[in-house]
C-alpha positions, 0 to 999 in steps of 0.5 A: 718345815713340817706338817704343823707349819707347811703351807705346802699341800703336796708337801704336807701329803709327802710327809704325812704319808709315812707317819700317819699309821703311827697316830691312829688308834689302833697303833697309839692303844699298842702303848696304853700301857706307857700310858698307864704308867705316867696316870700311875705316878700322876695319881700319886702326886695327886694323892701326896697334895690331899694327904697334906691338904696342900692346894695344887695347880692343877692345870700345870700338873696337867701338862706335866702329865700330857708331856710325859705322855707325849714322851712315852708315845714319841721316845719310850721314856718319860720326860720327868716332868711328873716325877720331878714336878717341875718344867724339864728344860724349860721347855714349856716355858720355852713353848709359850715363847715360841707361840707368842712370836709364833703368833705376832709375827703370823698376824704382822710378819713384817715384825720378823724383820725388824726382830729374829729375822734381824741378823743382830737381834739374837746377839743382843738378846740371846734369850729371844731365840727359843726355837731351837730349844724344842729341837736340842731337847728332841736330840737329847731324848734321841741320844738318852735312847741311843746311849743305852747301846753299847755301840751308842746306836739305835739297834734296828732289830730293837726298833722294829719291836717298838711301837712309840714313835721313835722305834717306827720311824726309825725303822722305816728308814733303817729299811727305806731312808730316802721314805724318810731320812733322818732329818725327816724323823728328827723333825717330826719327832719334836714337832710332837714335843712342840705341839702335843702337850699344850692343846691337850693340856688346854682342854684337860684344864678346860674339862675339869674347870667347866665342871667345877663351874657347874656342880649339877653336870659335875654330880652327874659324871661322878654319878656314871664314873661309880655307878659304871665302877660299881657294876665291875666295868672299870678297871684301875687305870680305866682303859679307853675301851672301858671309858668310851664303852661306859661314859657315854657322859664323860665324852659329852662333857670332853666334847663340850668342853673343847666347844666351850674353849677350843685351844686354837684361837686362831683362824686356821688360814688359807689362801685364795687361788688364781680366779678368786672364789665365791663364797656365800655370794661374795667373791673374794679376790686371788691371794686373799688370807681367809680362813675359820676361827673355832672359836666363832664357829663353836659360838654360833646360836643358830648351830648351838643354842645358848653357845656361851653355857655348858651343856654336855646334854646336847651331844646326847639328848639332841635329834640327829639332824640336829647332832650332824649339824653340831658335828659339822660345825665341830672344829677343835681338831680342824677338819680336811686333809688338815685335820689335826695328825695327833688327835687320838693321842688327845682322846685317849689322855682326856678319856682315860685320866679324866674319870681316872682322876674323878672317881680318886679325888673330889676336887674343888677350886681353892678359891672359887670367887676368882674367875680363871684368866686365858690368853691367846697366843695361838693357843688359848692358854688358862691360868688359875685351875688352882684346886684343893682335893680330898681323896675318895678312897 
């Protein structure tokens, strides 16, 4: 059980409470640097495909970026996933499998009886049972930190001098194990592996398809990404104060983009209490499942006009009555006390490689006449972003 899968409220407040300081941004901007690094090796791979004119997947060379990302946030290493091109472990592989059955069994659990609930089903295919596979690869990078010690220990004097995840919580039970006790950070330690590639992966592809789709909005951006390099005020790699400071387009297209394409396709569920509710006039019996799909909300005519086009105009150009309504009704994240915990290590990716990779590469699809292909397990994944570039430097 953990924040992500916990239907538990008072658990979810129990678990957050520890961690919460290590997702907001002021702790997360502490590892900028970390980030920096793997945009450094992201962008020399980019650089040897435009040398060879060789097209690329581009949208797995995204999540290739985001897990290394994710390792340096969590563990303080990358995960060798842009530097060796390739899915380390299986892992995302392993994910896909993992939110398939996730998203079966969510909507039929009677299923997991008759499949990993059935005692003989992983003895007969060993390969359904993935799930432990997001925890063994966890346990391996803790270990890789941990063998670097001559005493094969996470020192505590090192731990409370790292600011990546692993060092913080670590240190917090070095001083106070029953605030979090091993289990406690081993399993939000791969909750981050579990979940923090894939959503910002989905909407890094969701960005840069909708501008290769729309040519106009993508002028436009390269248009501030050089004009704001121009006048001195980006540095290399852009940092995220440059970006949010400087871009004001770049954010209006991020955040269309996840209107456009969420990447939960879900409702995000809950369950009426004793007495029922009334909702909208309606009265909705105790125990029902209700909840909101982003996706319907995001399409909503009356919220956004002309739902189904790209528009990253309307977050800058609109009244703002107008904005608090989209803003409201803005659910990417989710919102509440459910409010997705590792929303700022998204931002910080899409607002830093972004115009990091734009104002490198001009980019175009390799074959433009193909629409891309998406499918929803949990998470609407895309296929397709497959791209050729050309370098601009």
């Amino acid at each position: 059980m953990n924040l992500f899968s916990t239907r538990d409220e008072q658990f979810h407040r129990d678990q957050k409470r520890p961690v919460a300081n290590a997702y907001s941004l002021t702790s997360l901007l502490e590892l900028e640097p970390a980030v920096d690094s793997c945009t450094e090796i992201f962008y020399s791979r980019l650089q040897d495909f435009a040398d060879k004119r060789r097209p690329i997947d581009l949208g797995t060379w995204l999540q290739y970026y985001a897990f290394d990302v994710v390792g340096e946030i969590t563990f303080a290493k990358k995960l060798g996933f842009l530097q060796e091109g390739r899915d380390i472990d299986d892992m995302m592989s392993g994910i896909q499998g993992i939110l398939a059955y996730a998203s079966l069994c969510g909507q039929i659990p009677e299923a997991h009886q008759l499949l990993l609930g059935n005692p003989l089903m992983p003895i007969l295919m060993p390969s359904m049972e993935s799930w432990n596979q997001v925890l063994q690869f966890t346990l391996k990078q803790v270990n890789a930190r941990a063998s670097l010690k001559r005493n094969g220990e996470l020192e505590k004097d090192d731990l409370e001098k790292g600011k990546d995840m692993l060092s913080r919580w670590m240190a917090i039970h070095y001083s106070d194990p029953g605030k979090m006790s091993t289990r406690d950070v081993i399993v939000h330690l791969s909750t981050n592996v579990f979940a923090g590639s894939d959503t910002t992966a989905i909407a890094l592809r969701a960005t840069i398809y909708f501008l290769l789709r729309n040519p106009k909005t993508m002028d436009r951006l390269v248009g501030e990404i050089d004009e704001a390099d121009r006048l001195g005020r980006l540095s290399s790699p852009i940092s995220y104060k440059e970006s949010m400071s400087h871009l004001p387009y770049l954010g209006a297209v991020i955040k269309e983009a996840m209107r456009l394409h969420p990447s939960v396709g879900f409702i995000l569920e809950r369950h009426v209490p004793q007495g029922g509710v009334v909702v909208c006039g309606k009265h909705i019996p105790a125990g029902t499942t209700v909840g909101i799909n982003a996706w319907v909300l995001h399409h909503d005519p009356k919220v956004f006009p002309d739902p189904e086009s790209f528009v990253p105009g309307r977050w800058l150009e609109s009244s703002p009555e107008k904005l608090k309504e989209m803003e409201r009704s803005f659910f990417a994240f989710g919102a509440g006390s459910r409010t997705c915990v590792g929303k700022n290590i998204s931002l910080i990716e899409m607002h830093k490689i972004i115009p990091q990779l734009l104002r490198g590469f001009t980019f175009q699809l390799h074959k433009p006449e193909v629409e891309w292909k998406t499918k929803n397990a949990w998470f609407v994944q895309q296929e397709g972003l497959v791209c050729d570039l050309v370098s601009r430097r």
